[in-house]
C-alpha positions as CSV (number, residue, x, y, z in Angstrom):
1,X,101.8,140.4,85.3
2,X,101.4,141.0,81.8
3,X,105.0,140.1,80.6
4,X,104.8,137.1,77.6
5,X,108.4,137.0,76.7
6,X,111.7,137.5,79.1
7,X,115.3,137.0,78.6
8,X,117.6,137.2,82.0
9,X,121.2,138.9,81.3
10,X,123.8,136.4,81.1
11,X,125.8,138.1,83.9
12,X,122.6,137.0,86.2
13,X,124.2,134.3,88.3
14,X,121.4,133.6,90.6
15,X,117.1,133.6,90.8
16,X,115.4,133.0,93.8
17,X,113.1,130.8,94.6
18,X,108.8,131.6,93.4
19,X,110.6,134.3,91.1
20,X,108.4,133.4,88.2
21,X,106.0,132.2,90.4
22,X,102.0,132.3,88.9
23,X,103.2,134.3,85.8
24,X,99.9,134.5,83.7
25,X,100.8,135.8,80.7
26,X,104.3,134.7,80.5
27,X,104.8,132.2,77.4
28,X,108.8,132.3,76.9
29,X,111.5,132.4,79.1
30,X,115.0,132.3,78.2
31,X,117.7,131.6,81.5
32,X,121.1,133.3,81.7
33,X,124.3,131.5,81.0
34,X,125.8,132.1,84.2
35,X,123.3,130.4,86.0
36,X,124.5,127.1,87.5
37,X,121.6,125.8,89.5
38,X,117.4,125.7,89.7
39,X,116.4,126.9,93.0
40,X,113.4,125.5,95.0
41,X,110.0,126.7,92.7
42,X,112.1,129.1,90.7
43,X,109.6,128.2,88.1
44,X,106.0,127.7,88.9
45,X,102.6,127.8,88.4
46,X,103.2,129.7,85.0
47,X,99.6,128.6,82.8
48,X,100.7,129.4,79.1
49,X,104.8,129.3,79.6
50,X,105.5,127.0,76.0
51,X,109.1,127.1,75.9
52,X,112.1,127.3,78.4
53,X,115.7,127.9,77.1
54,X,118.4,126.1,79.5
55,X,121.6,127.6,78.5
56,X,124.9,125.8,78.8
57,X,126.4,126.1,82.1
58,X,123.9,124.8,84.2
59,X,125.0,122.3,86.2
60,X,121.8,121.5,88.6
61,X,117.8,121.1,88.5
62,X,116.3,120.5,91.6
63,X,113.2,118.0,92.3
64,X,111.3,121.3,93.0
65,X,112.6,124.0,90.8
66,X,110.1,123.4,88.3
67,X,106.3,123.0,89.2
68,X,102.7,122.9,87.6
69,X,104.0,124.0,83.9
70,X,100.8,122.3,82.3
71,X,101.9,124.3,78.5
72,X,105.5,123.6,78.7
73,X,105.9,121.5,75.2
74,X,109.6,121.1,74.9
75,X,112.3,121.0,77.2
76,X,116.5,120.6,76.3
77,X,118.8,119.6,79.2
78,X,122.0,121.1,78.8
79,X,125.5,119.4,78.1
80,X,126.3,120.6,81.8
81,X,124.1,119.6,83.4
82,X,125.2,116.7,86.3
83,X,122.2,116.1,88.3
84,X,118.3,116.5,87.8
85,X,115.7,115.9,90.3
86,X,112.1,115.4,89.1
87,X,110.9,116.6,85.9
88,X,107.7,115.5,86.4
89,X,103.7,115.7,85.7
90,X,104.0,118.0,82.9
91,X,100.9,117.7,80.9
92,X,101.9,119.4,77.7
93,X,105.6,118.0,77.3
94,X,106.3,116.4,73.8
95,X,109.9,116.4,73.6
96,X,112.7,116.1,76.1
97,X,116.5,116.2,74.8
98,X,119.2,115.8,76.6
99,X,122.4,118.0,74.5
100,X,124.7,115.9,73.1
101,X,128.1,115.2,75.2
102,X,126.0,115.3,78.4
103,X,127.7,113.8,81.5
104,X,124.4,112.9,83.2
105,X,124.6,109.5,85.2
106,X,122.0,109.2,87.4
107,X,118.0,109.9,87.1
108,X,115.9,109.6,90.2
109,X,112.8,107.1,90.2
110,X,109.7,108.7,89.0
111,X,112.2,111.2,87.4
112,X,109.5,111.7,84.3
113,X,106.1,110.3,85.9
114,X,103.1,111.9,84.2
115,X,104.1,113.1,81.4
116,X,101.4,112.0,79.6
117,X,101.6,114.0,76.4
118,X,105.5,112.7,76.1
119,X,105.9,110.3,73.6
120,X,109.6,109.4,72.8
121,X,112.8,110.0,74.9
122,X,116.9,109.2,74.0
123,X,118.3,108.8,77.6
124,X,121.8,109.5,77.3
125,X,125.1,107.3,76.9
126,X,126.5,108.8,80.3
127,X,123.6,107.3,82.0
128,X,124.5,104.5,84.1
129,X,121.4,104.0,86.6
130,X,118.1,105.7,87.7
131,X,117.7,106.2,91.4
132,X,115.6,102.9,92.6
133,X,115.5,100.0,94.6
134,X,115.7,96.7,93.2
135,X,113.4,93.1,93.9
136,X,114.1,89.6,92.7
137,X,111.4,87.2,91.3
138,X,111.6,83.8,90.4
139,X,110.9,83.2,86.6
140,X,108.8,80.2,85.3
141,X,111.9,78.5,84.2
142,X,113.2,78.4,87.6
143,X,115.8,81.3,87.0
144,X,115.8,83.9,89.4
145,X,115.9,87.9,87.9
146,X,116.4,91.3,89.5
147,X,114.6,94.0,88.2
148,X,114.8,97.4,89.0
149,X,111.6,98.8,90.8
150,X,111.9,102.6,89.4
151,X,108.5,103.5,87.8
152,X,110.6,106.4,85.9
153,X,108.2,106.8,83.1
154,X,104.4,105.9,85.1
155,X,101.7,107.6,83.6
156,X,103.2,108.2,80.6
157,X,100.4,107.2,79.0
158,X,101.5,108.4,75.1
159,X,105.2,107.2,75.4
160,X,106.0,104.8,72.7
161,X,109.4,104.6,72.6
162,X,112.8,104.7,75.0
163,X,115.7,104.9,73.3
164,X,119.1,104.2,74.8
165,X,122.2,105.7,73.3
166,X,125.2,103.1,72.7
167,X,127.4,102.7,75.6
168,X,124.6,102.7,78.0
169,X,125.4,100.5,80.8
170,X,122.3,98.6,81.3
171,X,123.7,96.7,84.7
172,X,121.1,99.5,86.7
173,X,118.4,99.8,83.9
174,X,117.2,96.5,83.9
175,X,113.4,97.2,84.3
176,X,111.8,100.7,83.7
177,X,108.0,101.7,84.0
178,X,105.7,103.4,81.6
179,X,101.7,103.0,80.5
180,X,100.9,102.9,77.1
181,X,104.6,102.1,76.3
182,X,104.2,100.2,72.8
183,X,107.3,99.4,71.2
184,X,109.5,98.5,73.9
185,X,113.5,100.3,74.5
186,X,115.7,100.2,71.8
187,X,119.7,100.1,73.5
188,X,121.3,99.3,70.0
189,X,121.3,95.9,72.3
190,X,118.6,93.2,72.3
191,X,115.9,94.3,75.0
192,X,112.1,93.3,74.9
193,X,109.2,93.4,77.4
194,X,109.1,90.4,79.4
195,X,105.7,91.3,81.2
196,X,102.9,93.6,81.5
197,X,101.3,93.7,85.2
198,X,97.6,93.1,85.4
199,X,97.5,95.6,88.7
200,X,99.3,98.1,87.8
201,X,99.1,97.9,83.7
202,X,102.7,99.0,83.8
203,X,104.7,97.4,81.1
204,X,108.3,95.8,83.2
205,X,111.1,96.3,80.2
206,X,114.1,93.6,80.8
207,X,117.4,94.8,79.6
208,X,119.5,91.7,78.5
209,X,122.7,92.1,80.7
């Protein structure tokens, strides 16, 4: 297809799965407002696609509904939106925002893995825990610490920042993952990087709880 911009009718409630699927030319798409939920590779394998408008009303993305967007720059999660799967090994992406008021609680682990180009991110206050499993290790000073084994942001190898709006309860945040992660999560609380693995260069970022 030769098609570089399209804009789906808001009275579009539903897209079927591959429907932009290996769209060559296509560099904008703007989703309609009635349109509640990603389906399974709705968007996909689109080489030059920049920019994606999410409009409000959406209330799902699924782990699968977006794939292999390597140009995709910038990406705004609607205030709807309740549950995102993975968002994932997009090569371009700058900028992620989450709209302001968003009831968003849970993330999955590896929810923004290989990202590489993404270099800040303001999770947001509704945020109470990323899907993960947790392991506790015994500290030199004899204290034992849980930390949450989540690897959200691995191979995120230009983040530098993870910013934490106030009112974030930290009590399921306590360690989160990234490469190249240089100035540590800022919570409006104290936080600081306790360790940096020698295996797995991956920075572990303790949350004081």
């Amino acid at each position: 297809s030769k098609i570089v911009n399209i804009s789906i009718p808001d009275n579009v409630i539903s897209i079927g799965s591959l429907c932009f699927d290996n769209c060559a030319m296509l560099e904008e798409l703007i989703l309609p407002a009635g349109l509640t939920s990603l389906q399974y590779r709705v968007i996909s394998s689109c080489p030059v696609l920049k920019k994606i408008v999410i409009q409000e009303g959406l209330k799902s993305i699924s782990a699968s509904s977006l794939g292999t967007l390597n140009s995709l720059e910038e990406l705004t999660i609607p205030s709807t939106v309740t549950s995102i799967g993975v968002i994932s090994g997009f090569k371009a992406l700058k900028k992620l925002t989450f709209a302001e008021g968003i009831q968003l609680t849970t993330l999955s682990s590896g929810v923004f893995a290989s990202c590489t180009a993404l270099e800040s991110i303001t999770l947001p206050a509704s945020l109470k825990s990323f899907g993960t499993s947790y392991i506790t290790m015994t500290l030199p000073n004899g204290q034992k610490q849980r930390y949450a084994n989540t690897a959200a942001f691995r191979g995120c190898t230009a983040l530098e920042s993870v910013t934490m709006e106030s009112g974030v309860e930290n009590n399921n945040l306590s360690n989160l993952s990234a490469e190249g992660l240089s100035s540590g999560v800022d919570t409006g609380q104290s936080a600081h990087i306790v360790q940096r693995s020698q295996s797995s260069q991956l920075f572990d970022i303790l949350l004081h709880l």
